[in-house]
C-alpha positions as CSV (number, residue, x, y, z in Angstrom):
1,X,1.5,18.6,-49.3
2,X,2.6,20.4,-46.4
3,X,-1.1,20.6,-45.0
4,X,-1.6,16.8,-45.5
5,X,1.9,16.2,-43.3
6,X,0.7,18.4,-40.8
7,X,-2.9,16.5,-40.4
8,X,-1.0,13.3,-40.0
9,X,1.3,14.7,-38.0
10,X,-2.0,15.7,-35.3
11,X,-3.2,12.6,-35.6
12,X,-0.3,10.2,-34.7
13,X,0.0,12.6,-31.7
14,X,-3.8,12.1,-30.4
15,X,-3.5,8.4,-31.3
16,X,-1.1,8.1,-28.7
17,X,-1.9,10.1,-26.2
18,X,-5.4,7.6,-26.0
19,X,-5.7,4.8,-23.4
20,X,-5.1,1.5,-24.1
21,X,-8.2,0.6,-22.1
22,X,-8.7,-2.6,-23.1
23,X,-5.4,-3.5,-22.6
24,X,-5.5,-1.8,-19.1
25,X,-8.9,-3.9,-18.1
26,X,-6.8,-7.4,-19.4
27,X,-4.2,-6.3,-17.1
28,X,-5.7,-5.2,-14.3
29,X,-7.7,-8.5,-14.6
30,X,-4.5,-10.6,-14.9
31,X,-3.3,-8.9,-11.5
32,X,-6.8,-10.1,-9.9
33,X,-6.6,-12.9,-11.1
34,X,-3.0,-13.9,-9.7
35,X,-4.6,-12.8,-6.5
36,X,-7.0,-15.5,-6.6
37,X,-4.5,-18.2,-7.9
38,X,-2.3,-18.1,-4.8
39,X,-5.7,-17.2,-2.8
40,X,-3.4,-19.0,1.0
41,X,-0.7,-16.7,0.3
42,X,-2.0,-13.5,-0.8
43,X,-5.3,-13.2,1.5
44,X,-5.6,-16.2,3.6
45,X,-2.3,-16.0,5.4
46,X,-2.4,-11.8,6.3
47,X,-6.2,-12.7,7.4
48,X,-4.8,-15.1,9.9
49,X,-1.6,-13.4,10.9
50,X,-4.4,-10.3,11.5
51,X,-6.2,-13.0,13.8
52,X,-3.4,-13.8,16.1
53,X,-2.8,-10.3,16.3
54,X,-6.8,-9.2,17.2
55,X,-6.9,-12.1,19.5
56,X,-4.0,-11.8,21.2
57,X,-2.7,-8.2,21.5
58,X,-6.4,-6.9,21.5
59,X,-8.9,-9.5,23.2
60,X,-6.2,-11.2,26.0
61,X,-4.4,-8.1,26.7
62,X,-6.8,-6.1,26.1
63,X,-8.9,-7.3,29.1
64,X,-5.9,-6.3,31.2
65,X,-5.0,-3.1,29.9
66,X,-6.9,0.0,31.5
67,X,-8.8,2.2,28.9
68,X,-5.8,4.6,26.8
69,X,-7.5,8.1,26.3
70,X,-10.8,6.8,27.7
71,X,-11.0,4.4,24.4
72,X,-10.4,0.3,24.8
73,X,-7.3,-1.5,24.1
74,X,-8.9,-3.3,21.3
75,X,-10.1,-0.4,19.6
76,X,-7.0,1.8,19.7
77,X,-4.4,-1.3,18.8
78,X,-6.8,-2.4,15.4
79,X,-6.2,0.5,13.2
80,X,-2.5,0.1,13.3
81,X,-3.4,-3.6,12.9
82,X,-5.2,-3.0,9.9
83,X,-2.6,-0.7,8.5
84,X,-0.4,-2.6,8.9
85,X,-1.8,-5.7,6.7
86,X,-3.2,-3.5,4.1
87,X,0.3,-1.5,3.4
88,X,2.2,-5.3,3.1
89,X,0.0,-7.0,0.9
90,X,-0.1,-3.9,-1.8
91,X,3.7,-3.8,-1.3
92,X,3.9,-7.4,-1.3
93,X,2.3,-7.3,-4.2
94,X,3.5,-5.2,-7.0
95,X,7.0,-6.4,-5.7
96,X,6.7,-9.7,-6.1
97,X,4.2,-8.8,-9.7
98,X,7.1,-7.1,-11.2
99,X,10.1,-8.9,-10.0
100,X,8.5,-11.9,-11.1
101,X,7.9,-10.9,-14.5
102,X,11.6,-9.7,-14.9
103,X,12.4,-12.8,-13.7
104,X,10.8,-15.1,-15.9
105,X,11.4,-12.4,-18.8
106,X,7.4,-11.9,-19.2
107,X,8.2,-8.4,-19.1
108,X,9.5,-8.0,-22.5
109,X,5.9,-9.1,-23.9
110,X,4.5,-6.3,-21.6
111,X,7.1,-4.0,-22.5
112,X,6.2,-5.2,-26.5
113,X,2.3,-4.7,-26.0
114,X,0.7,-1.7,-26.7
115,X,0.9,0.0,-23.5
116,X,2.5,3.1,-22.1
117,X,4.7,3.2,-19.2
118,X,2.1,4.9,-17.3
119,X,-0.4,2.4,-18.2
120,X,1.7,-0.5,-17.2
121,X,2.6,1.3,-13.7
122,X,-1.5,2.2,-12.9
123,X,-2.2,-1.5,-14.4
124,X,0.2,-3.0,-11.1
125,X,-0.7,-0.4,-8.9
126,X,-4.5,-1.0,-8.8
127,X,-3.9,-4.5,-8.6
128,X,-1.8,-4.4,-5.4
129,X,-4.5,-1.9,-4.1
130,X,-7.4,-4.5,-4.8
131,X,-5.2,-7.1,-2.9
132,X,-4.7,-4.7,-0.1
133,X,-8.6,-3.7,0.2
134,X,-9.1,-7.4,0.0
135,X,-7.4,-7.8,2.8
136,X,-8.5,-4.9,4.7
137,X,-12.1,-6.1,4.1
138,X,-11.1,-9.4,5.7
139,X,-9.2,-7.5,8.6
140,X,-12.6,-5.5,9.0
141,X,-14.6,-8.8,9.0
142,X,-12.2,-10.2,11.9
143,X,-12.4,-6.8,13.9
144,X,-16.2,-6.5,14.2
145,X,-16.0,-10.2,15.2
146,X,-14.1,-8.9,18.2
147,X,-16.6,-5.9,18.4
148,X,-13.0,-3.8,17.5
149,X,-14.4,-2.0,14.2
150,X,-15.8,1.7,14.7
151,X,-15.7,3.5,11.5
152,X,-15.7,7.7,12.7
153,X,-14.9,9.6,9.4
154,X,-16.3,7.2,6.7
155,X,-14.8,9.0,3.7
156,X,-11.7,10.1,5.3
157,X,-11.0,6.4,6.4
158,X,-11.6,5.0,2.7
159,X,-9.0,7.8,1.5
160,X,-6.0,7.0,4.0
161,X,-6.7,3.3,3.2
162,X,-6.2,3.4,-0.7
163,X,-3.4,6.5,0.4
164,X,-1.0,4.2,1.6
165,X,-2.3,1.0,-0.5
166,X,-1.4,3.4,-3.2
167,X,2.2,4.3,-1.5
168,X,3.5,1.2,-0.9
169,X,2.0,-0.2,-4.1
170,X,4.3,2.4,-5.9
171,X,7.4,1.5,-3.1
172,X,7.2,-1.9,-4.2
173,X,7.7,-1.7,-7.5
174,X,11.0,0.6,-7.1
175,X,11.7,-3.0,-5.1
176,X,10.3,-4.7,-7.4
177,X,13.1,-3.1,-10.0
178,X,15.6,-3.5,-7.6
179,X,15.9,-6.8,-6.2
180,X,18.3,-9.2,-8.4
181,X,17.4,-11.7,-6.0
182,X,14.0,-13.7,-4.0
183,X,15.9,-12.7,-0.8
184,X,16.3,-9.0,-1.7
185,X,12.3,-8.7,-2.0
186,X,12.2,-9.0,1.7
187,X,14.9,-6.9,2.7
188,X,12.9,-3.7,3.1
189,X,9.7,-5.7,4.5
190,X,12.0,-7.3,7.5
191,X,14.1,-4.3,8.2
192,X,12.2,-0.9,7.0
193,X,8.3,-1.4,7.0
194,X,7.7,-4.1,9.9
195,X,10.2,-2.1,12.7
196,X,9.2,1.4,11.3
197,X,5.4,0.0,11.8
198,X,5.6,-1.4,15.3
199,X,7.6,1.8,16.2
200,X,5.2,4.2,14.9
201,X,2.5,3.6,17.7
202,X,0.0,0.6,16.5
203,X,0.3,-0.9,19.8
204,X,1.1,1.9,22.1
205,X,0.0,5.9,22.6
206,X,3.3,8.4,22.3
207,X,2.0,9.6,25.4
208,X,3.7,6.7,27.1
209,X,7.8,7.6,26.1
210,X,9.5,9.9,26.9
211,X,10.7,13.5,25.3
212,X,13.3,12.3,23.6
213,X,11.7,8.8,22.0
214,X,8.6,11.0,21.1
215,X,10.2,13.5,19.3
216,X,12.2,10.4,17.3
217,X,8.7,9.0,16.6
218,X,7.2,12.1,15.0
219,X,10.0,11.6,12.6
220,X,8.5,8.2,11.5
221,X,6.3,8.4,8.7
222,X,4.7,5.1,9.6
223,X,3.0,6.9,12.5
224,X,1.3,9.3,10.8
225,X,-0.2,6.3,8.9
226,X,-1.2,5.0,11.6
227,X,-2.4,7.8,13.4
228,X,-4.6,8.6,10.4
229,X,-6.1,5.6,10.4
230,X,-7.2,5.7,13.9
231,X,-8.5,9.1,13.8
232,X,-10.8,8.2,10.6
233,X,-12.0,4.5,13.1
234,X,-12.1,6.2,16.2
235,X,-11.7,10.1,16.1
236,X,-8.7,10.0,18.4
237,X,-5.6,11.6,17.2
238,X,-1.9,12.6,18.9
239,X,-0.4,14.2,15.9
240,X,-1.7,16.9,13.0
241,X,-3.6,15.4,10.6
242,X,-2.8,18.2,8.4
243,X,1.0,17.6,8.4
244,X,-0.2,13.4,7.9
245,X,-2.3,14.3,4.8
246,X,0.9,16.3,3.2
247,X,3.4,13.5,3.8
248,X,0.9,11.0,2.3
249,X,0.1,13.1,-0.9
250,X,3.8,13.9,-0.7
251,X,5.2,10.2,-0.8
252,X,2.4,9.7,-3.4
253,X,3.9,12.1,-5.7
254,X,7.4,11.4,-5.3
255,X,6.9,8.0,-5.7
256,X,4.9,7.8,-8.6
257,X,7.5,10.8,-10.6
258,X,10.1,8.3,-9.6
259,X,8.4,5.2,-10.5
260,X,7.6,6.8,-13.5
261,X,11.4,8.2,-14.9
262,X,12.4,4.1,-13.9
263,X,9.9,2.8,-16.2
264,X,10.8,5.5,-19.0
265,X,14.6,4.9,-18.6
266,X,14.5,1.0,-18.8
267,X,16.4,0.6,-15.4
268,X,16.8,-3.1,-14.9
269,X,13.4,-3.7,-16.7
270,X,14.9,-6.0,-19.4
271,X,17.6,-7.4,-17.2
């Protein structure tokens, strides 16, 4: 008898420690999916938002900006650019994805499937990071139209993209948990990731302020993103790419542990 228990007792423990991967593929397909249903708001509009900002801060100023570190205006202003648009259509993204589903209570029959928390988190994660290389494939497409797209370190540039798809995938779900309202989504968009962005150098080299305003800027995370992402198009750098990569994988971790103990304690999740 006590054998037997203990057999049973093995197997309901590997049983659950197996992937739903079914149930992951249905999910991650939904997320696609919702992509493609709001198509104008999810990739049409951050492609042409990307556009005005190519064609105006690159091509028209561009032509009247001498060369920054021997390198063309275009060129050095477009990785930020394209940071920038792949970062706030993940976030975007599993924000809106979760908040959404608290809001019209379609979480409880996710929270009812057979899923694990983890699954459920990777399931909205990789669909905000298709959404954001969706976009950053249109933001490509746009660049090389300009003649802006220089690819330097190809596998270092597709790590740093899904990087910080992957970070502010995971960011906006802790919004997505948070908001109790539509307005609240954009709270951290408006006032954290847009200013932090345009302050962290995409259209401008450090080399240009002062002591005092550079030092504040190394403080910025966002400009180690977009440093990264300029060394990887262009090989120019003006910060260690060392101390970049270990604030990425750090934000990565932290986010996902905390992501993780939100899920598993239910915090606002049936709300």
């Amino acid at each position: 008898m006590a054998k037997t228990k203990t057999v049973k007792k093995s197997t309901d423990i590997e049983d659950s420690n197996k992937v739903n991967w079914i149930g992951l593929y249905s999910f991650i397909r939904r997320e696609v999916e919702r992509i493609f249903r709001v198509v104008i708001q999810t990739v049409v509009s951050p492609l042409i938002s990307a556009f005005l900002f190519i064609f105006i801060f690159g091509f028209i100023l561009g032509q009247r900006i001498e060369l920054i570190a021997g390198i063309p205006y275009m060129k050095f202003v477009f990785p930020g650019i394209l940071m920038m648009n792949i970062l706030t259509s993940s976030f975007m993204h599993s924000s809106n994805s979760l908040y959404f589903a608290r809001f019209m209570h379609t979480i409880n029959e996710i929270l009812t499937a057979p899923f694990s928390y983890i699954e459920m988190i990777i399931g909205f994660v990789v669909g905000a990071v298709i959404r954001g290389l969706i976009v950053g494939v249109g933001v490509l497409i746009i660049g090389l139209l300009f003649g802006a797209v220089t690819i330097a370190h190809p596998l270092l540039f597709f790590l740093y993209v899904v990087g910080i798809a992957v970070i502010f995938a995971l960011l906006g779900l802790v919004v997505g948990l948070w908001a109790k309202g539509f307005e609240q989504l954009n709270i951290l968009n408006t006032f954290v990731i847009m200013p932090l962005s345009f302050l962290g150098g995409m259209f401008y080299s450090i080399e240009f302020l002062s002591d005092t305003i550079r030092t504040i800027t190394l403080y910025n995370p966002f400009f180690y993103f977009v440093d990264a992402m300029r060394f990887s198009t262009i090989g120019y750098n003006e910060s260690n790419l060392l101390v970049g990569g270990v604030i990425m994988v750090g934000l990565i971790v932290f986010l996902a542990v905390l992501v993780v103990y939100l899920f598993k304690t239910g915090w606002r999740l049936r709300e």
